[in-house]
C-alpha positions in Angstrom: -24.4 -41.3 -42.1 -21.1 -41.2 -44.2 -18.3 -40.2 -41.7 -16.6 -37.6 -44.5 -13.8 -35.3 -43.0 -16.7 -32.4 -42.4 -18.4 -35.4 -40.1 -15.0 -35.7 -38.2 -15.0 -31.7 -37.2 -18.5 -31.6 -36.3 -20.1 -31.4 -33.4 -20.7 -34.9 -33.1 -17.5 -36.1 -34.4 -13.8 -37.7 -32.9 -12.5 -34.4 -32.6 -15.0 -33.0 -30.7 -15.1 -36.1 -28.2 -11.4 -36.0 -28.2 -9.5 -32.8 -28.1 -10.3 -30.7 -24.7 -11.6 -27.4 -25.9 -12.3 -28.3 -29.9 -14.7 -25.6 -31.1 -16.5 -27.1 -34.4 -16.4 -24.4 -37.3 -18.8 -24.0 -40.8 -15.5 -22.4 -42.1 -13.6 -25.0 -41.5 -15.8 -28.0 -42.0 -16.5 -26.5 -45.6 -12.4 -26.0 -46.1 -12.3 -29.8 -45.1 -14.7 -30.9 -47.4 -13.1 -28.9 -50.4 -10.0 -30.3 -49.6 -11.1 -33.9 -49.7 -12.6 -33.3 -52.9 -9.5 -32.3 -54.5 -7.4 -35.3 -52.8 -10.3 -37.3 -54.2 -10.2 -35.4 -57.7 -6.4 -35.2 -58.0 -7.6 -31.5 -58.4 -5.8 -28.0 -58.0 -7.1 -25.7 -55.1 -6.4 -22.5 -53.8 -8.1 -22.0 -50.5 -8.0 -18.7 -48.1 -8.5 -19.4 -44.8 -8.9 -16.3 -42.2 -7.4 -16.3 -39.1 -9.3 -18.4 -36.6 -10.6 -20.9 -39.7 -8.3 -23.6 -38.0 -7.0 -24.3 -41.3 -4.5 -27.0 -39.8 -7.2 -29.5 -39.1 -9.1 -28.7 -42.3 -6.6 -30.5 -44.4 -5.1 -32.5 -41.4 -8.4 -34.8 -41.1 -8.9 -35.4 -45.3 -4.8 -35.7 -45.8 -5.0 -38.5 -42.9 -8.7 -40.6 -44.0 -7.8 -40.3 -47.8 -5.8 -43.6 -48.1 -2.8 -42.5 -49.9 0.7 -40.4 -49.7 0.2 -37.0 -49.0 3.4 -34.0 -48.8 2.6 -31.6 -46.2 4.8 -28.5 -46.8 5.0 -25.3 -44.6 6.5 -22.1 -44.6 9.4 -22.8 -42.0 10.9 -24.7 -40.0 9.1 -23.8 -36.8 5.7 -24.5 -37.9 6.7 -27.9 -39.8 7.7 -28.4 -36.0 4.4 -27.4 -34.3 2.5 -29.4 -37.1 4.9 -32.6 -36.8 5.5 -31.8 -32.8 2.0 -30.7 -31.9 -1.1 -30.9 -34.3 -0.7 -33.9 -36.3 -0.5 -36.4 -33.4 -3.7 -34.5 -32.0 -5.9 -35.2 -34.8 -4.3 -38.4 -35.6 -5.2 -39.8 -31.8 -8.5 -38.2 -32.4 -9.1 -39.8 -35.4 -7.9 -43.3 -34.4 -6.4 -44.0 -37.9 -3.3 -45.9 -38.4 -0.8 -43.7 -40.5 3.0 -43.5 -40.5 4.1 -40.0 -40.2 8.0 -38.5 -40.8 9.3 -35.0 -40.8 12.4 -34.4 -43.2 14.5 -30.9 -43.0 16.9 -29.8 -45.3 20.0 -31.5 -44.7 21.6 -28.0 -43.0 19.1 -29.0 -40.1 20.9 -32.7 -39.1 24.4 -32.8 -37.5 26.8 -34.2 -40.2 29.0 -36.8 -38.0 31.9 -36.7 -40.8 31.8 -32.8 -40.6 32.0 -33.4 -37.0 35.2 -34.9 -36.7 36.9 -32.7 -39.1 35.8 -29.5 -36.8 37.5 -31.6 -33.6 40.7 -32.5 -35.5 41.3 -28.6 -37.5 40.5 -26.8 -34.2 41.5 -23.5 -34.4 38.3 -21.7 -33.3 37.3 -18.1 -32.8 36.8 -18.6 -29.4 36.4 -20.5 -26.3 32.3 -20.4 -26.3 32.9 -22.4 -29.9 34.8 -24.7 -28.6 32.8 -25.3 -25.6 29.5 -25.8 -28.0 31.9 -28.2 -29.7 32.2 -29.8 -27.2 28.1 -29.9 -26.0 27.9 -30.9 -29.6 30.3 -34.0 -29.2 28.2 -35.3 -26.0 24.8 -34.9 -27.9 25.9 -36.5 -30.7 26.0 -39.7 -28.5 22.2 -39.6 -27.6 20.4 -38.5 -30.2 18.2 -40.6 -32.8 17.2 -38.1 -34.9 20.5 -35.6 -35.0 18.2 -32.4 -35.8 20.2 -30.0 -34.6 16.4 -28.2 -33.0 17.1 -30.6 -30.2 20.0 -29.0 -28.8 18.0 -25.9 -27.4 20.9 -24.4 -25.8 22.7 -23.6 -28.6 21.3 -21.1 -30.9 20.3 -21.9 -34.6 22.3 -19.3 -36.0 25.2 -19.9 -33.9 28.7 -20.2 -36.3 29.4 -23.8 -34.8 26.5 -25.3 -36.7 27.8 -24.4 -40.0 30.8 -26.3 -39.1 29.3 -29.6 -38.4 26.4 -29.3 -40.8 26.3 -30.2 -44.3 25.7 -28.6 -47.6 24.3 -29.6 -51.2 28.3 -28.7 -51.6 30.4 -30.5 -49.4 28.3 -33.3 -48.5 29.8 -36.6 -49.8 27.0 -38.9 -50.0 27.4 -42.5 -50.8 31.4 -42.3 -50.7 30.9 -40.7 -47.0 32.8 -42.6 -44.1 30.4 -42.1 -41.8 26.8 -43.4 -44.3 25.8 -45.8 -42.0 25.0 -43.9 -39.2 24.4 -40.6 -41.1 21.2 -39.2 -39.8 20.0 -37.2 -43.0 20.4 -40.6 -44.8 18.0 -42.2 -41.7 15.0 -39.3 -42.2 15.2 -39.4 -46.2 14.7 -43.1 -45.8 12.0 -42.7 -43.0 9.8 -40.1 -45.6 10.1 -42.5 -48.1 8.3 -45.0 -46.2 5.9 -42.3 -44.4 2.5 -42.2 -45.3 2.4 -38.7 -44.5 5.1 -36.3 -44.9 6.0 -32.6 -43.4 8.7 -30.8 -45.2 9.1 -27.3 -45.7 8.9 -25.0 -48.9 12.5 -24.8 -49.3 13.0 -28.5 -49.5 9.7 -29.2 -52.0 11.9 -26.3 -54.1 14.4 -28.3 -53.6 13.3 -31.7 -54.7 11.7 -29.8 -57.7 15.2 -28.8 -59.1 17.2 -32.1 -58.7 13.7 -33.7 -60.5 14.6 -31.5 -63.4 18.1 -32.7 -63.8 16.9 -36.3 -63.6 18.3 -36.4 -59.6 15.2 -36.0 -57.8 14.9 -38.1 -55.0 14.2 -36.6 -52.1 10.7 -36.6 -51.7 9.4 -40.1 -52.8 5.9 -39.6 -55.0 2.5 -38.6 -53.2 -0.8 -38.4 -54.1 -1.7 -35.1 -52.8 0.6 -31.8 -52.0 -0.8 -29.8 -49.2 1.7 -26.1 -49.3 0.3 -24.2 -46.4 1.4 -20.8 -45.7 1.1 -20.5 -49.8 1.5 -16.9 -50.0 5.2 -16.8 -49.5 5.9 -19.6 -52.8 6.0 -17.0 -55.9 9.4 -15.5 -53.9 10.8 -19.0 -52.6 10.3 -20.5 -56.4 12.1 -17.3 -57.5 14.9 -18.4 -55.5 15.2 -21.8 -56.7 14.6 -21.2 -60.5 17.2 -18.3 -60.2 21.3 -18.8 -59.7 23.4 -17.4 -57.0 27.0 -17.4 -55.4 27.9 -17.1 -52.0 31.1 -15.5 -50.5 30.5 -18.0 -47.5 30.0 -20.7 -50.2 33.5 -19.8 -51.6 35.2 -19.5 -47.9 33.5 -22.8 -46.8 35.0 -23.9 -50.1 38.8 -23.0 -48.7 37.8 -24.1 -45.1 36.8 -27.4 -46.1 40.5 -27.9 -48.4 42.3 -27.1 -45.2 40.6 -29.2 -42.8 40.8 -32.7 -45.5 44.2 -31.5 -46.5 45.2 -31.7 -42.7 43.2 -34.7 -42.3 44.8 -36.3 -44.6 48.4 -35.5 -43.1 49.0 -33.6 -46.6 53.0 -32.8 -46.1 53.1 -29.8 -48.8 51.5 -27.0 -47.9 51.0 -25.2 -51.3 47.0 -26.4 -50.9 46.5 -24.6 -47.4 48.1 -21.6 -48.6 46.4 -21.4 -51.7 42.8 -22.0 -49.8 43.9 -19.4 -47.5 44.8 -16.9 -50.5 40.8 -18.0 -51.6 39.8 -16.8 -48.4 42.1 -13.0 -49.0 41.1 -12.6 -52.2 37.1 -13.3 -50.9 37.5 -10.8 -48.5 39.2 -8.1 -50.1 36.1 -8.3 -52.8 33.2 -8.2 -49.9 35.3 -4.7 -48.8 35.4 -3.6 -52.8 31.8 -3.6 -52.1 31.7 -0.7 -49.2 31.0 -1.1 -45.6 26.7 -0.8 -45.7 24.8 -3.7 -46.1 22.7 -2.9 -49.5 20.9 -4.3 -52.2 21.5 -3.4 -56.2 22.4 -4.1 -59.9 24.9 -5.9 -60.5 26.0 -3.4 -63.1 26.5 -0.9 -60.8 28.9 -3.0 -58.8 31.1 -3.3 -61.4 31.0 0.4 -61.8 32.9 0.6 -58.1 36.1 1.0 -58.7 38.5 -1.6 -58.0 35.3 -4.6 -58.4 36.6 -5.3 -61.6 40.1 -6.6 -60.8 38.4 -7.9 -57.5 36.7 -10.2 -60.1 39.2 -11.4 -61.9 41.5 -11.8 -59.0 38.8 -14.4 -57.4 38.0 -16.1 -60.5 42.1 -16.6 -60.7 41.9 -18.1 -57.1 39.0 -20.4 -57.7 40.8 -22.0 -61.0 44.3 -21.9 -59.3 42.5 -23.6 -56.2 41.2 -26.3 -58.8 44.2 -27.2 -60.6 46.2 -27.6 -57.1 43.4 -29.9 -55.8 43.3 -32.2 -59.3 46.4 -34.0 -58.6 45.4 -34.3 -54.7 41.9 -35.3 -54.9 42.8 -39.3 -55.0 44.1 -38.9 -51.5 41.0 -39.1 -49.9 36.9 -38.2 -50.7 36.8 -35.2 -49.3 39.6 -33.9 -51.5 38.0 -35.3 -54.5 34.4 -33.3 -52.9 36.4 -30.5 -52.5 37.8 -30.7 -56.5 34.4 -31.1 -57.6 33.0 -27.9 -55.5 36.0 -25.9 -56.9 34.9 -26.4 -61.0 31.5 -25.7 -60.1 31.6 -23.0 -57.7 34.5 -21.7 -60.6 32.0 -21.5 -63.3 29.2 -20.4 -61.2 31.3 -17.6 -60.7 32.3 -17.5 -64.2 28.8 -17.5 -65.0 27.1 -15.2 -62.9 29.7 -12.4 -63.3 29.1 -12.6 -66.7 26.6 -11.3 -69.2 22.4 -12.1 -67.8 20.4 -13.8 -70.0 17.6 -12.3 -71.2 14.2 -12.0 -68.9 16.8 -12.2 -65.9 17.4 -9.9 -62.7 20.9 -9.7 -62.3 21.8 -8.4 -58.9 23.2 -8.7 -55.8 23.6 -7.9 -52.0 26.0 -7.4 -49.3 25.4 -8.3 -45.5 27.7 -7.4 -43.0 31.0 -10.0 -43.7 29.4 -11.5 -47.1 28.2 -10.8 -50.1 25.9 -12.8 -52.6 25.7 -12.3 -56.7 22.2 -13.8 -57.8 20.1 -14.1 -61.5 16.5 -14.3 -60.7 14.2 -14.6 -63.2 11.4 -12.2 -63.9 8.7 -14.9 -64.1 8.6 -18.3 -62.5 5.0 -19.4 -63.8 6.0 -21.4 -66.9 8.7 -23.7 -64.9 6.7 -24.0 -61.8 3.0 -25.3 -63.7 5.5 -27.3 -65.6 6.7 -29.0 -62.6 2.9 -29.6 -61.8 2.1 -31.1 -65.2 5.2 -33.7 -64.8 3.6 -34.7 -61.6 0.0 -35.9 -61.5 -1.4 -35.1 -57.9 -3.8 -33.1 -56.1 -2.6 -29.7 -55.6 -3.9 -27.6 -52.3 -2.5 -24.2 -51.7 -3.7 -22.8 -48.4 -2.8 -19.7 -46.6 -4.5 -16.7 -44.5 -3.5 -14.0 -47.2 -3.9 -15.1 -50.6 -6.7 -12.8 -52.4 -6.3 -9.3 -53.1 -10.3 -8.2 -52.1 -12.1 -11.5 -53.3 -9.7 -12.1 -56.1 -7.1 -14.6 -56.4 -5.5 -13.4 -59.7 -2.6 -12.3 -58.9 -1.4 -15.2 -56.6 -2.4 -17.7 -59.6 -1.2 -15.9 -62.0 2.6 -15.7 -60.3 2.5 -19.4 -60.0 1.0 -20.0 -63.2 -2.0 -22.0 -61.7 -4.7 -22.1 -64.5 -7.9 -23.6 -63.8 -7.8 -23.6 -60.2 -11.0 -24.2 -58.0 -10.5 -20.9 -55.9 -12.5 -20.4 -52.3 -12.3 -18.2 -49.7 -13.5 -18.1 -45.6 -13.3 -15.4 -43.5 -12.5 -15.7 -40.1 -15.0 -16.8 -37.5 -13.8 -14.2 -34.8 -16.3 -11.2 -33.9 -13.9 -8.6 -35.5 -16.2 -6.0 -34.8 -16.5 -6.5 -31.0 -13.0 -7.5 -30.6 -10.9 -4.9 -32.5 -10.6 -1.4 -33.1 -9.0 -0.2 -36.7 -7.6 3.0 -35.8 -6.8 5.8 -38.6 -4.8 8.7 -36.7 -6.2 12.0 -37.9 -3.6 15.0 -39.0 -0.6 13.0 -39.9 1.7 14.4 -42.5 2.4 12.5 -46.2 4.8 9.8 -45.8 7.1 11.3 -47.8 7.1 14.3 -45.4 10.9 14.3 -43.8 9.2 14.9 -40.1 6.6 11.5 -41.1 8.4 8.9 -38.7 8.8 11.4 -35.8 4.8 12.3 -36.0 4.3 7.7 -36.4 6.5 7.8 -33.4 4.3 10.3 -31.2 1.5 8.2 -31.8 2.7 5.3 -31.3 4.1 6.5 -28.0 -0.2 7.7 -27.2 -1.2 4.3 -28.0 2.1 2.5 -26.2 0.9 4.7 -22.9 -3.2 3.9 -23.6 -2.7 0.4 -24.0 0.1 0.0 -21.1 2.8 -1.9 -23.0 1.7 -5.0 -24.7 2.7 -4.0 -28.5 4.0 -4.5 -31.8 5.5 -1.5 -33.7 6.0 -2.6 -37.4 7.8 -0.7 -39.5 8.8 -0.9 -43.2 12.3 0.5 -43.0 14.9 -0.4 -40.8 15.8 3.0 -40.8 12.8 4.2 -39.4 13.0 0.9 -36.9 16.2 2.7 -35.8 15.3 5.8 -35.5 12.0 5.1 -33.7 14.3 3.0 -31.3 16.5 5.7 -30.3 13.8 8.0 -29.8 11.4 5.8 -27.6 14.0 4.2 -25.3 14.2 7.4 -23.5 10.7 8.7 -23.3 8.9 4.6 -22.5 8.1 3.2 -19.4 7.8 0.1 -20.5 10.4 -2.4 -21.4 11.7 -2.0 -25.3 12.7 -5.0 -27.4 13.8 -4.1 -30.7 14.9 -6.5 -34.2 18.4 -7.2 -34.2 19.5 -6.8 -30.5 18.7 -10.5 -30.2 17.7 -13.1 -32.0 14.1 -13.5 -33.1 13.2 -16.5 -30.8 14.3 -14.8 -28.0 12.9 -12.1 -28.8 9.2 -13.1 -28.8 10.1 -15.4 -25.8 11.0 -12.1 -23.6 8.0 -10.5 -25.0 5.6 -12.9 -24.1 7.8 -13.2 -20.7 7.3 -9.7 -19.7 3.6 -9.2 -20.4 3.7 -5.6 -20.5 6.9 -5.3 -23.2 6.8 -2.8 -26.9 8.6 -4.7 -29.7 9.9 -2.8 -32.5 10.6 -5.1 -35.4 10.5 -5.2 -39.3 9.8 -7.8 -42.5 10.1 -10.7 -40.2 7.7 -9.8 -38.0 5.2 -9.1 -40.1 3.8 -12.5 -40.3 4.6 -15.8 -38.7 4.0 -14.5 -34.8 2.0 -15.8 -32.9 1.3 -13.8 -29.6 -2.3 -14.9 -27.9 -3.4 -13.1 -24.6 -3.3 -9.6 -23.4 0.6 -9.3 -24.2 -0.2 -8.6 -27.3 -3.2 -6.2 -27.9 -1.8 -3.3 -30.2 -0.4 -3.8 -33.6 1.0 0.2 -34.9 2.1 -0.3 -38.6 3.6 2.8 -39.3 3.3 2.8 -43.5 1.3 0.9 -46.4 4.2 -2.2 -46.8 4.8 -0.6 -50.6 8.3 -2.2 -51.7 11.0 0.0 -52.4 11.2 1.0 -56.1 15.1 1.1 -55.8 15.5 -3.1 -55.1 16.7 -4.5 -57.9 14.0 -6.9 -58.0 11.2 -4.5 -57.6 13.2 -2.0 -60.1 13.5 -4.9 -62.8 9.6 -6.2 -62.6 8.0 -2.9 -62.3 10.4 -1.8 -65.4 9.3 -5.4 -67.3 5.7 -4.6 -66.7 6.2 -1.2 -68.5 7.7 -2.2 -71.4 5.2 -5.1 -72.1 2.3 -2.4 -71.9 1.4 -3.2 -68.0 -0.1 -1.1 -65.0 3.4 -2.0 -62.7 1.3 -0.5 -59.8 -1.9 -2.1 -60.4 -0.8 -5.0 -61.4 2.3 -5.9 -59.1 2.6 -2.6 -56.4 -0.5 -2.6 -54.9 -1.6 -6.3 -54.7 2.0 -7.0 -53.3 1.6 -4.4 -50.5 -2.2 -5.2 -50.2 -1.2 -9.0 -49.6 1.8 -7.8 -47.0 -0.5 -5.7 -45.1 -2.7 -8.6 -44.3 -0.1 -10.6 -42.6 1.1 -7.6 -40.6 -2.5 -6.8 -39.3 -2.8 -10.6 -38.6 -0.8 -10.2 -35.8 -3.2 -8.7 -33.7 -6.1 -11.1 -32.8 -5.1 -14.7 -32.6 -7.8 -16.1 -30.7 -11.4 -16.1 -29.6 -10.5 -14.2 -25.9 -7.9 -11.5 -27.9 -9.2 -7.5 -27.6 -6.9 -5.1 -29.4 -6.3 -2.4 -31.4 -4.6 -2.1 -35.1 -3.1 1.5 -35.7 -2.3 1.9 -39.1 -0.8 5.3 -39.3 -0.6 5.8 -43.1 -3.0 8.6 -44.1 -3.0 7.7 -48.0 -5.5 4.8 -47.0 -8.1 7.5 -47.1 -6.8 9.9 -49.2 -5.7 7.5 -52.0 -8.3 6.0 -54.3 -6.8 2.8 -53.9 -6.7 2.8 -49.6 -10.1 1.4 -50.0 -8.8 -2.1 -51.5 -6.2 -1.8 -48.4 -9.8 -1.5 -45.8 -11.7 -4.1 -47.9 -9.0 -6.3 -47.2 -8.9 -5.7 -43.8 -11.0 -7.9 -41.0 -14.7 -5.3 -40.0 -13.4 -4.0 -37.5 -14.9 -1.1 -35.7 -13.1 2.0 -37.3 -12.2 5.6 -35.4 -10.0 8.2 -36.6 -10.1 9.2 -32.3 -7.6 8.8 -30.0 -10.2 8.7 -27.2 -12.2 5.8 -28.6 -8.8 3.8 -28.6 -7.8 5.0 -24.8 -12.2 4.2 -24.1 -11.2 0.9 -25.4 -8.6 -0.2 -23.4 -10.1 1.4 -20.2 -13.2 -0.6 -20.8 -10.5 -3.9 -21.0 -9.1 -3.3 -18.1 -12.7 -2.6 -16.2 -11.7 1.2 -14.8 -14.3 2.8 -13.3 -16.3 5.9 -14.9 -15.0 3.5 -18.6 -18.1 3.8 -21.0 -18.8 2.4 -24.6 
C-alpha cells in the first residue's frame, strides 16, 4: 500500500499510533489528499474546512512528505505560535520525517538591541512601570536566543515600551546597523531561508509581496507550495498592503527617533531637538483638529473641519523644515542619515496622501484615541494580487472555516482574483444537531427599532440566567457593547467581562479562569476564540454582522458597485455579512464533548428573503423560536431532575 498523506491520518497510520487521543476523519483525510495533489500539481486550491475538520494536520502531513519548500502563513500571530509551538512538532514526531522548520515574525515582533540602547541612554520615560520594564527588558535581553518579544510574558504586547525597543520598516538601519551581528531579526530571516518549512503570518507574506514588486523582495526565500490558512481574512489584509497610509505615530516616532541619535551623538546645537519637538506640536495639534471621538470617514470631509487645512500645511512645513535641518547632520552618525531618509519619505507620503486620490481609490481616514491615520485603499485588489501569483510559480492552498457563501465560493475568488481554482468544501464532523440548539427569539422588534438593543439585552439576560454564566454576547456596535454593559452589570449574577477593560488575552484567560463568567465583546471576538468545555456554551449575537453603510470603505465599494451596473447588496452586503456571521457562530462548539446554544436575535433572518442564505450557512442545528426548549436544554446538561427532551 502507498503510504499517501490520507494513509498517514487513517486509522492505521503514524498519527493514530502516535498522538494520544487522534480521532481519524473522511473530512480530513480527503482535505489531505486534495492538498497533496495541488503540492504535487503546483495547482491553485481553495478548500473549506468546518469546524472539527482538523484542518491543521490536513495540510500539515502533505506540506511535511512532499519533498520541497513549503510557506505556511496564518492569520496571526498567536496561531503561527500554536502551529510553530504546538502542532507542527506533533505531526512531525508522528511522522518521523526529517524536516527543518523556522518561524519568522515581522520584525516589530524581535527586540531591536540598537533601539535598545538608545531607550537606556534618552530616558525620559512616562513613568516608573516603563522604566522598570526597561529594565526587565535589559536582563532578558541577556538570555534570549530568539529575542521575540512573545517570550517575555510579563510584559504585555501592547505595552508602550515595546515600541521603543522594537523596529520599524522606517527606522531600522539594516546592514549599516552597529549592532548586525547579533541582531536577532537578521538571525530568523537567515534561519527561514534555510527552513524547509516555514510559518509566517499574512502580514509578512503581504509584506514580502510589496518589496518583490520594487525588486527588494527578500524576505521569504522561494517555496514550492503556499499554504494561507485562515484565508478568509486576505481580500482586507491585501487591501492594506496594495493601498498607502500615514501614521501620526509614524511621524512622532519620526521626531522621537531625531532626538534620541541627536543626543546620542552628543549633538551640541539644539536647533534639531527643538525642531523634532515642534514635529511632535504641530502632530498633535492636527490629531485635536480632528475632534475628540474616535471615528472613521472621507478624507474630504476632514478637510471640511475647520482649521484641518492650515493643520496640513503647518505639518507638511515641519516635516520639510525637519529634513533640511537633518541634511547637513546626517554624516554624524547612521541613525541621523536613517532619520534624513524617513523624513523625505514620510514628507512626500504626506505630500501625497493629502493630496488629490487617484482614480479607483478610497481615500479616507480615522482617528483613535491620541493618533490619527490618512490611508488610499484601492477598490479592487484582484488584478495585483493574481499578478503576484503569476510572477511566482507554486502551488497555491487557501484554507479556512468560512470561505463559501451557501456552497459557492465566488465571491472569495473573485476578491482575490483566483481564476480557475479547484474549489472543495467539508462540513464539520460534529453531531450539530445533538449538540446545539439555534435559537430564533420570537417578538423582537426591527433592528432599526430605537428600543432594539434594550429588548437583545432582555434576552440575553433569559439565556445568561438559563445557561448559568458561561457566555459570549457579540455585538456589532460598540455602542450597543456599551450600552448592554451598563445595563447588565447591575441586574447579573455572574461575573461581567467586557472588550476594552483589558486587554484581549486577559480577557479570555479570566474567562476561561472563572468558568461561570458573560463576555461582552465586538469585531475581535468574532472569530479567532477558542473556548472548549462548559465555559463556553452560549454564543448571543445580537444583529446580522451587516457593515455600516457610513465607513468610508463600505460607502466607496457599495457606491463603485452602483455605478458599474452591480447589486452592491447582493453582490458585496450580504456575502460579507453571510461570511462574518459564520465566524461569530463558530465560536460556540469547538469540540466533540461541547453542548450549547447560539441565540441569534435578529428577526430579519426569517422575515427577510435573504435570512435563508444566513440558516443555509449555518451548521443543522436543532432550531426553536422557544425560550423553554433553550432553558429544557440546559437543564438536561446539567442532569436536574424532572429535565425531559
Amino acid at each position: 500500500m502507498r503510504e499517501d498523506s490520507s494513509w498517514m491520518l487513517g486509522a492505521n497510520g503514524p498519527l493514530a499510533r502516535h498522538i494520544p487521543g487522534f480521532s481519524p476523519r473522511r473530512q480530513q483525510r480527503e482535505m489531505a489528499t486534495e492538498v497533496e495533489r495541488a503540492i504535487a500539481g503546483n495547482g491553485l486550491l481553495i478548500a473549506e474546512a468546518g469546524t472539527g475538520t482538523g484542518k491543521t494536520f490536513a495540510y500539515l502531513v502533505p506540506a511535511l512528505l512532499c519533498g520541497g519548500k513549503v510557506i505556511i502563513s496564518t492569520g496571526t500571530k498567536t496561531l503561527q505560535d500554536q502551529l510553530f509551538l504546538k502542532d507542527l512538532p506533533l505531526v512531525q514526531r508522528a511522522l518521523g520525517v526529517p524536516v527543518t522548520a523556522a518561524l519568522l515574525k515581522g520584525r516589530s515582533n524581535y527586540l531591536c538591541l540598537h533601539r535598545l540602547e538608545l531607550a537606556e541612554e534618552q530616558g525620559g520615560f512616562a513613568s516608573r512601570r516603563d522604566l522598570d520594564r526597561l529594565t526587565r527588558i535589559r536582563a532578558w535581553s541577556g538570555r534570549t536566543r530568539s529575542g521575540d518579544i512573545a517570550e517575555l510574558e510579563e510584559i504585555p504586547e501592547n505595552a508602550p515600551v515595546w515600541g521603543m525597543v522594537t523596529s520599524s520598516a522606517d527606522n531600522c538601519l539594516g546592514q549599516e546597523c552597529p549592532q548586525l551581528a547579533d541582531c536577532h531579526l537578521a538571525r530568523a530571516r537567515r534561519r527561514a531561508q534555510e527552513a524547509d518549512l516555514l510559518v509566517i503570518n499574512h502580514h509578512l507574506l503581504f509584506a514580502d509581496m510589496a518589496l518583490r514588486e520594487g525588486g527588494f523582495g527578500e524576505l521569504l526565500p522561494g517555496a514550492n507550495a503556499f499554504i494561507i490558512d485562515e484565508a478568509h481574512q486576505l481580500p482586507e489584509i491585501a487591501t492594506g498592503f496594495f493601498g498607502d497610509s500615514i501614521s501620526a505615530n509614524q511621524l512622532l516616532e519620526l521626531a522621537g527617533d531625531t532626538i534620541s541619535e541627536d543626543l546620542q551623538g552628543a549633538g551640541e546645537d539644539g536647533t534639531l531637538r527643538d525642531q523634532a519637538e515642534h514635529l511632535q506640536r504641530v502632530v498633535r495639534d492636527m490629531r485635536a483638529v480632528f475632534g475628540p471621538e474616535q471615528r472613521r470617514a472621507p478624507w474630504r470631509s476632514a478637510m471640511g473641519l475647520r482649521g484641518m487645512p492650515e493643520a496640513v500645511t503647518a505639518l507638511r512645513e515641519a516635516l520639510e523644515r525637519l529634513r533640511e535641518l537633518l541634511e547637513p547632520q546626517a554624516q554624524r552618525s547612521k541613525g541621523l542619515e536613517s532619520c534624513l531618509r524617513r523624513a523625505g519619505d514620510l514628507g512626500e507620503r504626506f505630500g501625497r496622501l493629502t493630496g488629490a486620490a487617484p482614480e479607483q481609490h478610497i481615500h479616507w481616514f480615522e482617528t483613535h484615541r491620541r493618533s490619527f491615520t490618512i490611508h488610499l485603499t484601492p477598490l479592487d485588489v484582484a488584478e495585483p494580487f493574481q499578478a503576484r501569483l503569476q510572477r511566482h510559480k507554486a502551488a497555491w492552498i487557501f484554507t479556512s472555516a468560512t470561505l463559501a457563501v451557501g456552497e459557492r465560493f465566488d465571491y472569495f475568488s473573485a476578491r482575490l482574483g483566483l481564476r480557475d481554482a479547484v474549489t472543495r468544501r467539508w462540513e464539520s464532523p460534529f453531531d450539530y444537531p445533538g449538540q446545539a440548539v439555534l435559537y430564533v427569539p420570537e417578538g423582537l422588534p426591527d433592528p432599526a427599532a430605537p428600543d432594539y438593543t434594550a429588548a437583545v439585552v432582555e434576552r440575553a439576560r433569559e439565556l445568561v440566567e438559563a445557561s448559568r454564566g458561561r457566555a459570549f454576547l457579540l455585538f456589532t456596535s460598540h455602542r450597543a457593547l456599551q450600552w448592554a454593559a451598563d445595563r447588565l452589570r447591575k441586574r447579573l449574577g455572574y461575573p461581567l467581562l467586557v472588550q476594552g477593560e483589558m486587554p484581549r488575552s486577559r480577557l479570555l484567560e479570566r474567562f476561561r479562569e472563572l468558568g461561570d463568567a458573560v463576555l461582552l465583546g465586538t469585531g475581535s471576538f468574532w472569530e479567532g476564540v477558542d473556548v472548549r468545555g462548559e465555559a463556553l456554551s452560549c454564543v448571543v449575537i445580537d444583529k446580522l454582522p451587516f457593515a455600516s453603510p457610513g465607513d468610508p470603505v463600505t460607502e466607496a465599494r457599495i457606491d463603485a458597485l452602483r455605478a458599474g451596473g452591480g447589486n452592491p447588496f447582493m453582490e458585496f452586503q450580504l456575502p460579507e455579512a453571510v461570511l462574518a456571521l459564520k465566524q461569530g457562530a463558530g465560536r460556540l462548539i469547538r469540540d466533540r464533548s461541547d453542548r450549547g446554544v447560539l441565540a441569534l436575535c435578529d428577526p430579519r433572518l426569517l422575515s427577510r428573503p435573504y435570512g435563508r442564505l444566513f440558516l443555509d450557512t449555518l451548521p443543522n442545528m436543532t432550531r426553536t423560536r422557544k425560550l423553554e426548549v433553550v432553558q429544557r436544554f440546559f437543564a438536561l446538561q446539567r442532569g436536574e431532575e424532572g429535565a425531559t427532551p
